[in-house]
C-alpha positions as CSV (number, residue, x, y, z in Angstrom):
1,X,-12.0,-5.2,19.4
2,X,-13.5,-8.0,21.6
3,X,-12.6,-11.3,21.3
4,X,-16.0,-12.4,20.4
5,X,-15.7,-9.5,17.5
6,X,-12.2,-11.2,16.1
7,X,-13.8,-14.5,16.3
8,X,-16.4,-13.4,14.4
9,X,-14.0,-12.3,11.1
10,X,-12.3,-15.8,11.6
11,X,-13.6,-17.1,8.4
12,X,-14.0,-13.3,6.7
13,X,-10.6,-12.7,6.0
14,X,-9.6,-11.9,2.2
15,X,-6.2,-12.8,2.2
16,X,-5.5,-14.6,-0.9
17,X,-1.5,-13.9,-1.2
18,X,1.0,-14.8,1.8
19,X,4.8,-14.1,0.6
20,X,7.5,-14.5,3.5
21,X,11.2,-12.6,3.3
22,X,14.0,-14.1,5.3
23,X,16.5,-11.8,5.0
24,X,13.9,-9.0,6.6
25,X,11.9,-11.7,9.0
26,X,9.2,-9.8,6.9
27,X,5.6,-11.7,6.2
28,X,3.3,-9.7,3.8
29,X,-0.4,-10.3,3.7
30,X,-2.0,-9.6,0.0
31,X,-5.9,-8.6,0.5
32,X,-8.8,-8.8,-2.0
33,X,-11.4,-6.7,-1.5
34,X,-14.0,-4.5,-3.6
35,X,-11.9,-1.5,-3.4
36,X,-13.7,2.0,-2.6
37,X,-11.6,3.5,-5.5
38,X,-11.4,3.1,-8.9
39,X,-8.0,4.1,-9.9
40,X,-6.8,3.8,-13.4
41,X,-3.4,2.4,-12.4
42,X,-4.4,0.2,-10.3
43,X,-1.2,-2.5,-10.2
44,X,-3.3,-5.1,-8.1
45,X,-6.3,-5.3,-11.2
46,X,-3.3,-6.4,-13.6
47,X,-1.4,-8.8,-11.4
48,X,-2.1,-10.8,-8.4
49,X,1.9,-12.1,-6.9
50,X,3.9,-9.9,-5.5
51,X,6.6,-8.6,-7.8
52,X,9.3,-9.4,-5.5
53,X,8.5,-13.3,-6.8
54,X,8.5,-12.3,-10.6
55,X,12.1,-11.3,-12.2
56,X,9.3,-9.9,-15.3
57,X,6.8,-8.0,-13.4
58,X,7.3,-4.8,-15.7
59,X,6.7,-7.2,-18.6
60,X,4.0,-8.4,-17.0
61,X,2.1,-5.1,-16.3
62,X,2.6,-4.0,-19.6
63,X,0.7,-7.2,-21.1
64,X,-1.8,-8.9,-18.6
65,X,-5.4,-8.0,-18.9
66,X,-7.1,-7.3,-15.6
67,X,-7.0,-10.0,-13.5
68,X,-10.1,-12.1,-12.1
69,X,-10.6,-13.0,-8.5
70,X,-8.6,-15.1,-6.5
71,X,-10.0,-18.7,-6.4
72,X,-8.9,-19.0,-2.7
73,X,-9.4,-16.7,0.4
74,X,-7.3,-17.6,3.4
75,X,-9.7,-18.1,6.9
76,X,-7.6,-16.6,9.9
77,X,-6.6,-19.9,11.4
78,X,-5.4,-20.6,7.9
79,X,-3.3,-17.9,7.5
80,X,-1.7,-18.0,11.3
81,X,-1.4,-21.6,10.9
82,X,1.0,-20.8,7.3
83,X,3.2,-18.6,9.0
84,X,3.7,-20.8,12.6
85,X,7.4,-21.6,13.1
86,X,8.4,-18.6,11.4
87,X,10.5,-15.7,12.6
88,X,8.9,-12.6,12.3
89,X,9.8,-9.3,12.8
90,X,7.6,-7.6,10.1
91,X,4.3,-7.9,8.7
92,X,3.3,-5.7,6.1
93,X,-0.4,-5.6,4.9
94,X,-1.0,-5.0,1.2
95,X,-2.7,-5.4,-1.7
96,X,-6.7,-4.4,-2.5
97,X,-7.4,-2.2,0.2
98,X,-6.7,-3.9,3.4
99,X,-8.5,-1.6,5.9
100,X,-11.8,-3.3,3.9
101,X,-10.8,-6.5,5.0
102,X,-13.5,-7.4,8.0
103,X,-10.5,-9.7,9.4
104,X,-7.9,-7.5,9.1
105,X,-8.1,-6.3,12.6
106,X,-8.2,-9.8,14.0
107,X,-4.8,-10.5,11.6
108,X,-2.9,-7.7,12.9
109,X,-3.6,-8.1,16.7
110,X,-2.8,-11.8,16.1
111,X,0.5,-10.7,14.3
112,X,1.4,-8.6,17.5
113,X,0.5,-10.7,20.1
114,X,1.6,-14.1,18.7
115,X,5.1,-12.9,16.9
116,X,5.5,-9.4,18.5
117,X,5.5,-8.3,14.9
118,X,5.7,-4.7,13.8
119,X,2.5,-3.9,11.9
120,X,3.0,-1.7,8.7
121,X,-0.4,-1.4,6.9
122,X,-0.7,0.4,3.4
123,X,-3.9,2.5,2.5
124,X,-5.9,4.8,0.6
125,X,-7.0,6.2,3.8
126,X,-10.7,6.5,3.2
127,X,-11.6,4.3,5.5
128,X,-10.0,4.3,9.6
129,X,-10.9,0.5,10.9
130,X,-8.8,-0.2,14.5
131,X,-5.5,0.4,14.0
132,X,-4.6,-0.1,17.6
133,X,-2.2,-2.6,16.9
134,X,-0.6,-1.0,13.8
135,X,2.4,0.5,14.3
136,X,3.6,2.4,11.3
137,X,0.8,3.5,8.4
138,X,1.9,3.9,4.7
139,X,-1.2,6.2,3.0
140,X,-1.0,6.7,-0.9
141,X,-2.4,10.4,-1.3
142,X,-3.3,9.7,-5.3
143,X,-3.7,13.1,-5.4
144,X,-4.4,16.9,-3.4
145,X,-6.7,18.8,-6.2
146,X,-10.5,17.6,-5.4
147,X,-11.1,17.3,-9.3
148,X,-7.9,15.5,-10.5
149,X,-8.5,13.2,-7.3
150,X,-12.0,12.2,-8.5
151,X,-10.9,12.0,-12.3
152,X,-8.2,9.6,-11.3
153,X,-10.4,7.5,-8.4
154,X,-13.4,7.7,-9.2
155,X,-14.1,9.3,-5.5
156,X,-13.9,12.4,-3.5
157,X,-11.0,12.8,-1.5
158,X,-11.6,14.8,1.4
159,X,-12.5,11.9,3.8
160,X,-8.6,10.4,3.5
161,X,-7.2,14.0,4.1
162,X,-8.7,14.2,7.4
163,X,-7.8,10.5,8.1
164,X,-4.4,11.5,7.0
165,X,-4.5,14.3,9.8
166,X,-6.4,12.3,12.6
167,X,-4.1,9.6,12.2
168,X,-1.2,11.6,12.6
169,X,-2.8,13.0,15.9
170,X,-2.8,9.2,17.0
171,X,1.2,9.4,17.1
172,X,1.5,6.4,14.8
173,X,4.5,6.9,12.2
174,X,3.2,8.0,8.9
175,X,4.1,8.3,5.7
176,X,3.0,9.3,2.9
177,X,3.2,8.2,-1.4
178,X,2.1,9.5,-3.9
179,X,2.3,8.2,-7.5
180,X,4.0,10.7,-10.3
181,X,2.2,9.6,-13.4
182,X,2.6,12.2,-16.8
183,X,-0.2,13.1,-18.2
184,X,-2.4,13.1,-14.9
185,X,-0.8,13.3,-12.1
186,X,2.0,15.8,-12.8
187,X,5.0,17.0,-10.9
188,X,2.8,20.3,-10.0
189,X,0.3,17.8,-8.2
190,X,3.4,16.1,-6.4
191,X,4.4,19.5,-4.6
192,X,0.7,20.0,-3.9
193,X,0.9,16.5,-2.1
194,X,4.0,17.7,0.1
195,X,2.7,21.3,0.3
196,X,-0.2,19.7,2.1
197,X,2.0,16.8,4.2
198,X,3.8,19.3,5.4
199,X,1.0,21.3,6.9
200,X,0.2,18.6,8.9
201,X,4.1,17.9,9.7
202,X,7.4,18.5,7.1
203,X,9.1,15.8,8.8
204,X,6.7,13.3,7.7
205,X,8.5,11.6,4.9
206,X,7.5,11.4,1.5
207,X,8.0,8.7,-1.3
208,X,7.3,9.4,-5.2
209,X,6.5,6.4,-7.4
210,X,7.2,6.2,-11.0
211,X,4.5,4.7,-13.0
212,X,4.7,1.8,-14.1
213,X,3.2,1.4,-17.7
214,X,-0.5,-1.1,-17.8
215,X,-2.0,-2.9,-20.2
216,X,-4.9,-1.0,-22.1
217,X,-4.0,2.2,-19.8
218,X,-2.8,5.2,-21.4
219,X,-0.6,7.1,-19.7
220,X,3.2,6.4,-19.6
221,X,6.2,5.2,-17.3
222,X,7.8,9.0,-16.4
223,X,11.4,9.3,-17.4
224,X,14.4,10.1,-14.2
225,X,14.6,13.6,-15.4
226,X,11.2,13.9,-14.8
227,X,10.7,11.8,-11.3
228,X,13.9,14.1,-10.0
229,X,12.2,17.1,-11.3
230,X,9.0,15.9,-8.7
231,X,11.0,15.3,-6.0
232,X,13.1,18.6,-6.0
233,X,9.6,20.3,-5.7
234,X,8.6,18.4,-2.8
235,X,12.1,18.8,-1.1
236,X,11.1,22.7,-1.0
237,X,8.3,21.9,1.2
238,X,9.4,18.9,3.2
239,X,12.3,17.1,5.0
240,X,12.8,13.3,3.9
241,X,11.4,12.8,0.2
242,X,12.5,9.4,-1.6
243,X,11.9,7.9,-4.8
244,X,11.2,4.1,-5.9
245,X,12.2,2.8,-8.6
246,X,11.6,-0.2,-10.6
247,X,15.3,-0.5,-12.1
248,X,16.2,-0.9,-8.0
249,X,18.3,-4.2,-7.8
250,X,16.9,-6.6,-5.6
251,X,18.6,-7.0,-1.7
252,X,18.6,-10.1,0.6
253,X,17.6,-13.6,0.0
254,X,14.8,-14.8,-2.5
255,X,11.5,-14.2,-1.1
256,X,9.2,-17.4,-0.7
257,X,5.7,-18.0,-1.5
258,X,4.0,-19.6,1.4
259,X,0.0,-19.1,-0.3
């Protein structure tokens, strides 16, 4: 990307949530943008922080209705000019779709260049923007079976398995998620998503989230038993599988809320 090009998304960024970790040197970038999926657990829809801020997020989940829109969108001079001083090590790029983001490019190259920052983006991987200065790529698969996919999303998924593939042929570190939900996306569908990583490369690692119960959605958290269960099936078929989970005490230092 040209410098004329980054100057061009100065004022289209959609960063509306800036949340800095001291422990980690770890900045994370919240985006807002109309998403190209229409998930029906969608976390971001039913709360806007970050749940490292809110001691209640589960609570929260369970009760908000969908949120609105930010009121605020961050220009990039804004958003470089909140984190100056800082030490950084990290910066993670989250929320609504980043790789939507017109600015997102511009923020990351910034990121490197400016704090030598290691650039961890998080996708649905339907969309490939430059990822030049990305260093490690987070993709949530959703799910493998083309019809479960679309009933889920809203959206074909064929497009983010060859991204998935193409940007593994980049030699960026990848990983993958997937999210066990009962009811929808079942244990079954989790081996599918490994059976699949692992035709592109078993040591790529793997992380199953348990869902978290929404607001006016109906499926249900998954018990242990059950998120074990989904991970011993993806163990068959790859090398590093991990689970996340919400009872997971937190580590370090309070985050802080710069935005």
């Amino acid at each position: 990307m040209s410098s004329s090009q980054r100057g061009s998304a100065r004022e289209e960024l959609r960063v509306y949530h800036v949340v800095y970790e001291p422990s980690f040197k770890s900045i994370m970038f919240h985006h807002w943008t109309e998403c190209n999926l229409k998930c029906q657990g969608c976390y971001c829809k039913r709360e806007k922080l970050d749940f490292s801020l809110l001691p209640d997020w589960k609570y929260r989940l369970a009760t908000n209705p969908p949120e609105s829109p930010p009121e605020k969108l961050l220009s990039l001079s804004e958003a470089l000019g909140m984190i100056s001083g800082l030490s950084i090590e990290r910066a993670i790029y989250i929320g609504i779709e980043p790789t939507l983001d017109p600015g997102f490019p511009s923020l990351a190259n910034a990121l490197k260049t400016q704090h030598k920052a290691y650039n961890i983006l998080f996708t649905n991987g339907l969309v490939l923007p430059d990822i030049s200065d990305i260093d490690e790529i987070i993709m949530s698969l959703k799910a493998i079976t083309p019809e479960l996919y679309r009933e889920y999303t809203a959206a074909d998924n064929k497009k983010a398995l060859r991204n998935f593939r193409k940007i593994y042929e980049t030699g960026k570190k990848l990983q993958a998620e997937i999210t066990l939900i009962p009811g929808i996306i079942e244990a079954t569908e989790v081996e599918k998503a490994a059976e699949f990583i692992a035709s592109v490369d078993p040591g790529i690692p793997l992380r199953i989230n348990g869902f978290i119960s929404l607001n006016g959605v109906e499926y249900r958290a998954p018990t242990g038993e059950e998120v074990e269960t989904a991970a011993n099936l993806a163990k068959k078929h790859l090398i590093t599988v991990n689970y996340l989970s919400g009872d997971m005490p937190r580590v370090g230092e309070p985050p802080i809320r710069l935005f």
